[in-house]
N, C-alpha and C positions, 0 to 999 in steps of 0.2 A: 657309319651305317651305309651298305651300299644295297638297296631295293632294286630287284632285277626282274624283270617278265619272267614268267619260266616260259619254257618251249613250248609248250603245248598253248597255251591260249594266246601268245604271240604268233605262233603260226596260223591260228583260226581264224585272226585279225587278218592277218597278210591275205589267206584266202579268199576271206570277206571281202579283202578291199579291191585284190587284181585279179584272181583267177575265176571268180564266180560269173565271168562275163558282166558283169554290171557296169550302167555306164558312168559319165562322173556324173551327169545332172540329175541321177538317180540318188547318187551320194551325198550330195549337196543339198538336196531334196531332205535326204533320210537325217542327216546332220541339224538340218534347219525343224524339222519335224521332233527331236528329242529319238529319234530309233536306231543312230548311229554310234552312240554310246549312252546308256541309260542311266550308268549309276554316273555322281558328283564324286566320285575318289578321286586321291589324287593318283593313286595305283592303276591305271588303265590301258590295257595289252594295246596294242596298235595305233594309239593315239599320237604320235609321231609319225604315225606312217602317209596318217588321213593330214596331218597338218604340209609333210612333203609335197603330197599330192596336191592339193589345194596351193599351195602357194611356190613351189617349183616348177611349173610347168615345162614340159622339154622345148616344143616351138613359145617364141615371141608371144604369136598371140592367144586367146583363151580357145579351148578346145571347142570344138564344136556342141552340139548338146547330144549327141548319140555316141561320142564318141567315149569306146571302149576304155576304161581306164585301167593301165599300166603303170607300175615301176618308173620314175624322173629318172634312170640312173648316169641318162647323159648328163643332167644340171646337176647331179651332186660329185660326177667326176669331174666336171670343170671345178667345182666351186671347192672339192677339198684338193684340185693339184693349183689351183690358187690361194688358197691357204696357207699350204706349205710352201709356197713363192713366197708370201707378205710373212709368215712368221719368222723365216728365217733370215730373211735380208734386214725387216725394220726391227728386226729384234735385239740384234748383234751390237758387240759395243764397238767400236771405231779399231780395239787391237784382235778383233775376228772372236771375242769370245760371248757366251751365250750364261744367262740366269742358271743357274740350277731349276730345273722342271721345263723350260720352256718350250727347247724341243726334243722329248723324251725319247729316248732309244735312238738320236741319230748321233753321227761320228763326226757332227757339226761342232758339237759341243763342248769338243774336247778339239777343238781347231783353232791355232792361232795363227793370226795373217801378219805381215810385217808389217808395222810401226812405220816407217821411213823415216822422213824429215820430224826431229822430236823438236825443232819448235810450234812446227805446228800441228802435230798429230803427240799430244802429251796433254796428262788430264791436270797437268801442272801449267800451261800456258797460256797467258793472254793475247794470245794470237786471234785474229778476228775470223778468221777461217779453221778454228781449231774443231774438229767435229767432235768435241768433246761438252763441247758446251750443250751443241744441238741433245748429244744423250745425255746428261744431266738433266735436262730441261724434260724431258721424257720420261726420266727415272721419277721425278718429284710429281709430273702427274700420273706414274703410276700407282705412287703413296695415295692420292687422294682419291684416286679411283676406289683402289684398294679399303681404303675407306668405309666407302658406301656398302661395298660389298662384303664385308663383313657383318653390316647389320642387317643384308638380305634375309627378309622371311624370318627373324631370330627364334618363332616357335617349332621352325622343319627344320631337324637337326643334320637336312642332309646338305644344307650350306654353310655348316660348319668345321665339314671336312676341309683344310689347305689345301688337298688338292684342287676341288671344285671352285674354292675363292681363287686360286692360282689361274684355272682357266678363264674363268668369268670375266677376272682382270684383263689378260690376256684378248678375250675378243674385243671388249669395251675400248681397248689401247686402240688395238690397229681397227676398228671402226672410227674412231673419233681423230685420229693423228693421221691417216692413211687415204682410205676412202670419201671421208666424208670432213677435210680439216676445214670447212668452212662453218660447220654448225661445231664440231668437237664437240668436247665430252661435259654432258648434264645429266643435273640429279635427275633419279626416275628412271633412266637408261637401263639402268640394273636391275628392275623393277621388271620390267619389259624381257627383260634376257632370261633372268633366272628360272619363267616358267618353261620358257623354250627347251634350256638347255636340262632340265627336268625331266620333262617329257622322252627327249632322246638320250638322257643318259639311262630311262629304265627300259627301252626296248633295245638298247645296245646287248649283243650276239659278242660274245667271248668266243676266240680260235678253238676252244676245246671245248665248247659248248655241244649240245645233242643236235644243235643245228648246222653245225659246220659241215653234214653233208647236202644240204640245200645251197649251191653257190649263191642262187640267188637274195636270199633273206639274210648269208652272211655277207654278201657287200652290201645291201641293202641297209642293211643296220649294223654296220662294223663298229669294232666298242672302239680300235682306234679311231676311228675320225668322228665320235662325240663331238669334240671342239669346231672342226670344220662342219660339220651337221649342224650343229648351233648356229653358230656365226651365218652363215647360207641362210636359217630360218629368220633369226634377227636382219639383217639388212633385207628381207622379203617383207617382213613388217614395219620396217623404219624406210621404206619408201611411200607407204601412205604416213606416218605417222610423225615421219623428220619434221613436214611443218609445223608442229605442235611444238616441236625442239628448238625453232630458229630465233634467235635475238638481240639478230642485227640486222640492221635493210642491206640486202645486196650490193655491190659494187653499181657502179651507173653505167658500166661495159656489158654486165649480164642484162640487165633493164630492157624489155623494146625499147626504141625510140617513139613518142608520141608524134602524131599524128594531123595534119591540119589540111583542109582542102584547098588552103591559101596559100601553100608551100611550095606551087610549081611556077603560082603566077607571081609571086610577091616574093622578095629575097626576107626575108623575116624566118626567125628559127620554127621547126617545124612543128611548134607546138608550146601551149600555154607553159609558163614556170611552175612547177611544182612545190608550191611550197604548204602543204599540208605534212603535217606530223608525221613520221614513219609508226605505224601500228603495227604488233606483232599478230602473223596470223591463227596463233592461239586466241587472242583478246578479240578481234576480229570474230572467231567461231563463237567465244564465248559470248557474245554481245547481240549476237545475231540469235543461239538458240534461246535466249531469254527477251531480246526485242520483239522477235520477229515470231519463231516456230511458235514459241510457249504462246505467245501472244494469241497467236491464229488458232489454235488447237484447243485453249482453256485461256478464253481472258480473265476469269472468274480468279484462277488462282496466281495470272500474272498481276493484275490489278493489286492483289494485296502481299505479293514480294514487292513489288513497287514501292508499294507504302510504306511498309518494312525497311525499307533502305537497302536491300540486298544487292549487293554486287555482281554478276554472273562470277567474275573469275575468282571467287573467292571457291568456288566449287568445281568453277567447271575444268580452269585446268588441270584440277588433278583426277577427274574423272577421264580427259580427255589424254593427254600424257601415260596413264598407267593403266590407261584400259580396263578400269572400272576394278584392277588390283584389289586396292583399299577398299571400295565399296561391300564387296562379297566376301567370300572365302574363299583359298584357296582354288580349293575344287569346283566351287561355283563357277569360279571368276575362270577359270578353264573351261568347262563346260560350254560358258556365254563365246568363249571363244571357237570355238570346233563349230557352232553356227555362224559366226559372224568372218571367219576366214574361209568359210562354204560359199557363204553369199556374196560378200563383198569384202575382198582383201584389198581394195583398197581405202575401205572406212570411212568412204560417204557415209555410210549410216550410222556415222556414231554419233554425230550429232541428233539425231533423232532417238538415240535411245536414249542420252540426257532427257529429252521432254520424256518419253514413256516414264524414263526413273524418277521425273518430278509430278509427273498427272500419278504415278504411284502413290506417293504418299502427299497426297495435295492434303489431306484431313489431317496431316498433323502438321501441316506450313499453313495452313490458309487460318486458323484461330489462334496464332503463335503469333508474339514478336517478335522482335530482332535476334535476339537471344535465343529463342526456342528455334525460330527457323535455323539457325545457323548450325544448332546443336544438330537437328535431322540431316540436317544434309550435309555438315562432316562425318556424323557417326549415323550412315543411313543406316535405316531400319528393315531387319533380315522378314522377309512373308515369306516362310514357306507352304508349299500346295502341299494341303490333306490328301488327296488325289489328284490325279490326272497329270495331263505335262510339267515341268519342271520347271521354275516359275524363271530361268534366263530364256527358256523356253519361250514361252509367252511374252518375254520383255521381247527378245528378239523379233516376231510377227505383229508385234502392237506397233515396232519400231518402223517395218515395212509399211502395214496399214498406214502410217503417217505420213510416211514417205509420199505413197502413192497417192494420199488424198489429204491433205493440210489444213482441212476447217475442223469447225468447231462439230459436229456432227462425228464425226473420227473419234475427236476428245473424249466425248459422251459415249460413247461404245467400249471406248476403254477402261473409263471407269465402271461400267457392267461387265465387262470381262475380269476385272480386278474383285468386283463380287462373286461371280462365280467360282472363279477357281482358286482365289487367294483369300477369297473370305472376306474381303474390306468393304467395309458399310459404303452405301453410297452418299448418307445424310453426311454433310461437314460437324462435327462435334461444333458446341457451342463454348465461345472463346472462355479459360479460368478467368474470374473475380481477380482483379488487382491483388498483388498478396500486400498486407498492413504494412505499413512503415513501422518501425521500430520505434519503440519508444512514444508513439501514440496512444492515448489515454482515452476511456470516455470520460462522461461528464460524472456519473455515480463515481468513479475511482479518484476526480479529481477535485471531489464537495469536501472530504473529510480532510485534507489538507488546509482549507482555507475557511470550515465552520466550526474545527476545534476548538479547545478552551481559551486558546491563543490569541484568536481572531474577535480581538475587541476595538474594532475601527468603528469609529461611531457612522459613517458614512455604510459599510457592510450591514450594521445593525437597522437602519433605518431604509435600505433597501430590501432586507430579512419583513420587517414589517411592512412595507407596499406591496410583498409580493404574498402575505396573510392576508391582509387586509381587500386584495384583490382575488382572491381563492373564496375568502368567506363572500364577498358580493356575489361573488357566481353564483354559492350553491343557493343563496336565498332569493335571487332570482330565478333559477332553476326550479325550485321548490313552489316560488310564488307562479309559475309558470306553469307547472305540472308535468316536467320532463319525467319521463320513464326510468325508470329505476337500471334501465342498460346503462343508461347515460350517465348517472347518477353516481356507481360505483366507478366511474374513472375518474372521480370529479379529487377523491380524497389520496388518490394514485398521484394526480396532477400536482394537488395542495401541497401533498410531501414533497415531489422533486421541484417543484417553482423555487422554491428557496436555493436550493441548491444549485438550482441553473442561474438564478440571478447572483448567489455569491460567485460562482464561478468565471462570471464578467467584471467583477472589483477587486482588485489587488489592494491588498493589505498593505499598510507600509511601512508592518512588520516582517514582513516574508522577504528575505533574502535576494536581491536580483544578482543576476549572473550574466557574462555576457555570453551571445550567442556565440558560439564556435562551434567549429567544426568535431562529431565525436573521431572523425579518421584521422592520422597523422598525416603531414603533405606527403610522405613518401609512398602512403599505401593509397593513394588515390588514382585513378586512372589519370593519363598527363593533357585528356582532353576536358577536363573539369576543369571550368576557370578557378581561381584562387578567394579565399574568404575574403571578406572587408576589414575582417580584421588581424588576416595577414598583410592585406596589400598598405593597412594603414599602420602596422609596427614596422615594415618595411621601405614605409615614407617618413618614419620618424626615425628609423635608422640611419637613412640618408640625407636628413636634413641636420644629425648631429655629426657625421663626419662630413656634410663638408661648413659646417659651422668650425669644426677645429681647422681643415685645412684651411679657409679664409684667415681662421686666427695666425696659423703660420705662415700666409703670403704674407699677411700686414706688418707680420714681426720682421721676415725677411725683406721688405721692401723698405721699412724702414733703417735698419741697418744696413742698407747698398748706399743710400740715399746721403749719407755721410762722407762727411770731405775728410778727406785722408790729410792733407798739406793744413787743416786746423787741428786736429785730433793732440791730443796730448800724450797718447800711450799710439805709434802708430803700428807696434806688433799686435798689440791687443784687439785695435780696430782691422789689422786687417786678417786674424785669426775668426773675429765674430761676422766680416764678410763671407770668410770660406765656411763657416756654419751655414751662413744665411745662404747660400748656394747650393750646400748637402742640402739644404730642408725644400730648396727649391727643385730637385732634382729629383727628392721622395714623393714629394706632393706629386710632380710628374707623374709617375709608376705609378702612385696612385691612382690615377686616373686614368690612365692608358691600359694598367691590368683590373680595373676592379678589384682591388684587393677589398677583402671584409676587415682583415684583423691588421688596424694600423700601430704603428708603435711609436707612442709620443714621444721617448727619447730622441725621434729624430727629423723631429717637427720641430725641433727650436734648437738653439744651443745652448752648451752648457748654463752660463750664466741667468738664460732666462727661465730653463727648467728649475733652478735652484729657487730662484723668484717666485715662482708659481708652488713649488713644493709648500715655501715659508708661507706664500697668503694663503696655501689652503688648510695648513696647520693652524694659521690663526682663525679661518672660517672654523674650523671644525671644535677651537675650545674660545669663544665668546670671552669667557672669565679672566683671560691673561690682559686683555685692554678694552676699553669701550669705544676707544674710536682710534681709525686708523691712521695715521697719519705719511702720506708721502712724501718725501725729502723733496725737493727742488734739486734739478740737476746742475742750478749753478752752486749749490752749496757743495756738491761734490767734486765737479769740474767745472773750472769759468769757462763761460762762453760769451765771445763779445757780440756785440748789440745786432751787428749785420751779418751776422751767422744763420742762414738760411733751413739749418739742419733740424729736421722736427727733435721738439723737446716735451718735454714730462712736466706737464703743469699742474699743480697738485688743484683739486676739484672741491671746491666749496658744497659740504651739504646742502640739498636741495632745499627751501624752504619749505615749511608744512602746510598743506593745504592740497586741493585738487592737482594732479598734472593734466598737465592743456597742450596738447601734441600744435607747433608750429602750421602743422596742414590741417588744421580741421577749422572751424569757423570760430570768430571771439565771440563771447558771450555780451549779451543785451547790455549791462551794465557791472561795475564791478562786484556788484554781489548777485550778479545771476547765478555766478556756479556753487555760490552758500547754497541755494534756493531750492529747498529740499521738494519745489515741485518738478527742478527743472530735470532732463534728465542728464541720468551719469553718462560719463563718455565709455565707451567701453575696452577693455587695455589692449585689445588687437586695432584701434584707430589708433593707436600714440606709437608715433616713430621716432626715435631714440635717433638722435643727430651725433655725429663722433666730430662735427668742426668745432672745433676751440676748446677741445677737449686734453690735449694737450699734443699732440701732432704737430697740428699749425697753430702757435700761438698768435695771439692780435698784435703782439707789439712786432712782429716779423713779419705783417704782411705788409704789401705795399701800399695799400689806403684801408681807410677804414671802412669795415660792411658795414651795410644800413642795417638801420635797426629796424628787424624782421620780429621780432618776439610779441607776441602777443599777453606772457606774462607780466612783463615790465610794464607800468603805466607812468608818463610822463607828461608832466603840464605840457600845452600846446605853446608850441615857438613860433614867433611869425616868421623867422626864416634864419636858416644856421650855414653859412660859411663853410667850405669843408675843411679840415684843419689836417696839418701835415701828421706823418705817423711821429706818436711819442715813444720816447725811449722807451726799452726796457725796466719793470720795476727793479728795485734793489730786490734782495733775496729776502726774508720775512722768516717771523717766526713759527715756529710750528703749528703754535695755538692760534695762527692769525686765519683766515678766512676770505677767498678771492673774492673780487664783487665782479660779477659774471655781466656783462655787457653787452650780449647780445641775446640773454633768456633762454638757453637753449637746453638748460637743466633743470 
């Protein structure tokens, strides 16, 4: 769909703008005032023409203010035979050839220039001078440019034509790659371009158009140089608006040098070290119009974004960057513009129409939370004027008024200007009621759960009767007393729900408890919600049973390294169950280096001790096949002689019956304090289970004997014992025999 001025109300424009003797500050005037263009379409005859004028100027500096406004046509013939310089030199591929479209109707594009040296002029070499790479590198940010500008405006179906994404691309490249490669190319850019080029692609004059005898409104607005007209209008606005773009601190060559008055008399550098943060000066503007402007204009409604938690740059730089694009419509957001490149193209004042745009709708931020503000001021809220000027109209002069006078006084007049012509209350609505939590009950909804037929706690039942028994006292002192009969009928209101309130404070303990959890999954919770108690405690019980198996697998591996190879009796077998114990040693590593969740006990042990743990847990799991277990002695299976150091397997005498009394905790008073059903129980988290002489380190392989530490064992007192050398090993025993445990620690 290609939308064109017709002739006749494009040349009415042109008329309006150059021939009628008019001067610009008349224009600027008429722009700023809403009479330079009146309707919000986006269809608007000469609206290109006034954007030229305004922001091409022919000399350097800004015209005088009488002075007669003409035709830029010197700055748009610089600026389109510079165009067609930068298109066609940065455009070209390294072998002289050209995109399909990019420069249409010339005999460029069908030009190939010699290749030369093909190592290193080949899109095949890795040659470090290859200018191949350079255009590769250009091609792929063309893709992403391309991009962007695909989803330009996706409801105006006129940036869906290729051709117009073709060009768009095209200016966005050599602005960002060309001109300007120290900021290059960011989202929003496109945002920016496509009203521009908008604008001048509907006042563009066709060679056979009914205007092609007026020379001048056909150079003026040539449908070839669209693109170069663009591009000229874009880099006129991205010289106020590039520092909203930039987001890297400068080189320290572009930088003044600072400054110091001690620098001529003292050899010392010329100035303090810099070491404060580099801040970008979008964050900068955004921190300032919500510090400082909002502040001074409406403390009232900065005081409660404060409160709020509200960030400036959560809004402001995409109000600031896209020129208030997304806020508006279309047309609107064009409209705001034709005043604000009138008055000030270079955009000092856009920060202050942020605050206008937030003293606008201060009545639905200021009794809002987090939440609700946030929603207004991404998805601002459209007030159109019933009458009178058009409300970018008014944003614009409220934005000036702030300008020129920055209290709180300014603020307050804006919001009666906001009454007047926009219709917005001046009172602040008063903030909504909390909405209910979910799943919250009253006390009526939650009596019949716990006074049904069910609920026979005699403890319920006899708080059922203090709270009768304390209803009927009332009324018969109410009665003996002479209350009023107002008073009287709430008394039997009271009687009935007393009960109800007071079961609603006793739990049955019949009624099912539950634990508390969470109703949300962890996944669908926001990730700044700490975690429940009772995730974070299956998640310590998770990790306190792997690494209970992994200790169980050092101890199995440490134990089998620990074995002397030159005693062994089978020594392929012991040194097959070392190169286990070394896998398992190696697993457990990874283990704990990746976090793994899902361990695999196969490779926690080896073969022969998995087989082991299989058989005792087959016998755990059927009781009926034996009633007691019995462990082999390792010298029944292999001898091992006496000064054999190597931990052994010593089968464990049942514990006798009676209290366990943990080695660390205190002896009892006498030997039957712990019968003494006054004294108290110990509790099973004080008793710590000792693994010495358990069969590891046997007693007859160490090299003295430990003292006797047990506190179970009780032994006549000795006047005094000799220490006696270590005795042999026992002979080997029968199965049905029973260790006598020597140092109590079972």
């Amino acid at each position: 769909m290609e939308a064109r001025a017709a002739s006749k109300p494009l040349k009415q424009a042109y008329a309006k703008l150059f021939t009628s003797g008019t001067t610009v500050s008349r224009l600027r005037d008429a722009a700023l005032a809403d009479r330079l263009f009146t309707s919000d379409t986006l269809e608007i005859p000469g609206r290109s023409l006034a954007w030229k004028l305004f922001l091409l100027p022919d000399e350097p500096l800004q015209p005088l203010a009488d002075t007669e406004a003409t035709p830029p046509l010197s700055s748009l013939r610089e600026s389109r035979k510079k165009w067609k310089h930068l298109i066609s030199e940065h455009m070209r591929a390294p072998d002289g050839s050209y995109e399909d479209g990019v420069v249409p109707g010339s005999s460029l594009s069908e030009r190939r220039a010699s290749t030369g040296d093909l190592e290193t002029n080949n899109p095949l070499s890795l040659h470090n001078e290859n200018p191949w790479t350079e255009w590769f590198a250009s091609v792929e940010l063309r893709k992403t440019i391309l991009q962007d500008v695909e989803r330009t405006f996706p409801e105006i179906v006129f940036f869906r034509e290729p051709e117009v994404q073709l060009q768009l691309t095209n200016i966005l490249f050599v602005y960002s790659t060309v001109t300007n490669p120290a900021i290059g190319y960011r989202q929003g850019m496109h945002e920016l371009l496509a009203p521009l080029y908008y604008a001048v692609d509907y006042d563009s004059v066709e060679e056979t158009s009914e205007l092609a005898n007026d020379p001048a409104i056909q150079e003026f607005c040539s449908r070839t140089s669209v693109a170069a007209d663009a591009w000229a209008l874009f880099e006129a606005v991205m010289r106020g608006a590039s520092r909203w773009y930039e987001w890297q601190e400068p080189p320290a060559a572009s930088r003044p040098p600072p400054s110091s008055p001690f620098a001529t008399h003292v050899n010392i550098p010329a100035g303090p070290v810099d070491i404060k943060p580099y801040i970008t000066p979008v964050v900068e503007d955004c921190n300032r119009i919500q510090s400082n402007l909002l502040r001074s204009t409406d403390p009232l409604l900065w005081k409660h974004m404060q409160a709020a938690g509200i960030e400036p740059q959560i809004y402001g730089i995409r109000w600031l960057r896209l020129l208030y694009t997304r806020e508006f419509e279309m047309g609107s957001a064009m409209k705001l513009w034709d005043g604000l490149f009138a008055c000030d193209p270079t955009f000092e004042l856009a920060p202050w129409i942020c605050v206008a745009m937030l003293i606008r709708i201060r009545n639905e931020l200021i009794p809002s939370d987090y939440s609700g503000q946030l929603t207004s001021l991404l998805r601002y809220p459209s007030h159109p004027a019933p009458d009178g000027p058009h409300h970018t109209s008014v944003l614009l002069r409220q934005a000036l008024a702030l300008q020129m006078s920055p209290n709180q006084a300014t603020g307050n007049s804006l919001v009666l200007e906001n009454r007047n012509f926009l219709n917005i209350p001046t009172e602040v609505p008063e903030p909504p009621p909390p909405p209910q939590r979910r799943g919250a009950r009253t006390v009526r909804d939650k009596a019949p759960a716990a006074t049904g037929p069910k609920a026979s706690d005699p403890r319920q039942q006899s708080t059922q009767q203090m709270g009768f028994d304390f209803a009927r006292g009332l009324l018969e002192k109410g009665e003996s007393l002479g209350i009023n009969k107002t008073i009287m009928s709430a008394v039997p209101e009271f009687r009935r729900n007393l009960s109800e309130l007071a079961a609603s404070f006793v739990r049955s303990p019949t009624t099912p408890s539950f634990p508390m959890e969470d109703e949300r999954l962890p996944e669908e919770r926001p990730p700044w919600e700490p975690k429940s108690r009772l995730e974070i405690e299956r998640e310590i019980a998770s990790l306190q049973s792997t690494n209970k198996r992994l200790g169980q697998s050092l101890s199995w591996a440490v134990d089998i390294l620990l074995r002397d190879e030159a005693e062994a009796k089978d020594l392929l077998h012991l040194q097959k169950s070392k190169r286990e114990a070394l896998e398992a040693i190696s697993y457990v590593r990874d283990v704990l280096t990746s976090n793994l969740t899902q361990i695999d006990e196969e490779r926690l042990f080896g073969e022969e001790e998995i087989a082991k743990r299989k058989k005792a847990a087959e016998h755990k799991s059927n009781p009926s096949n034996s009633s007691t277990v019995h462990v082999p002695h390792p010298a029944a299976l292999t001898p091992v002689p006496v000064a054999d150091s190597r931990p052994k397997v010593v089968p464990v005498a049942p514990p006798p019956p009676g209290p366990i009394v943990s080695s660390f905790s205190a002896p009892p008073a006498s030997p039957n304090a712990a019968q003494s059903p006054t004294s108290p129980s110990i509790a099973p988290w004080h008793y710590t289970r000792s693994n010495f002489g358990t069969g590891n380190l046997p007693s007859a392989s160490l090299p003295r004997v430990p003292p006797p530490t047990s506190s179970t064992i009780r032994r006549p007192a000795e006047p005094s014992r000799e220490p006696r050398a270590p005795r042999p090993a026992p002979p080997p025993r029968a199965k049905s025999q029973t260790e006598h445990d020597p140092l109590g620690v079972l």
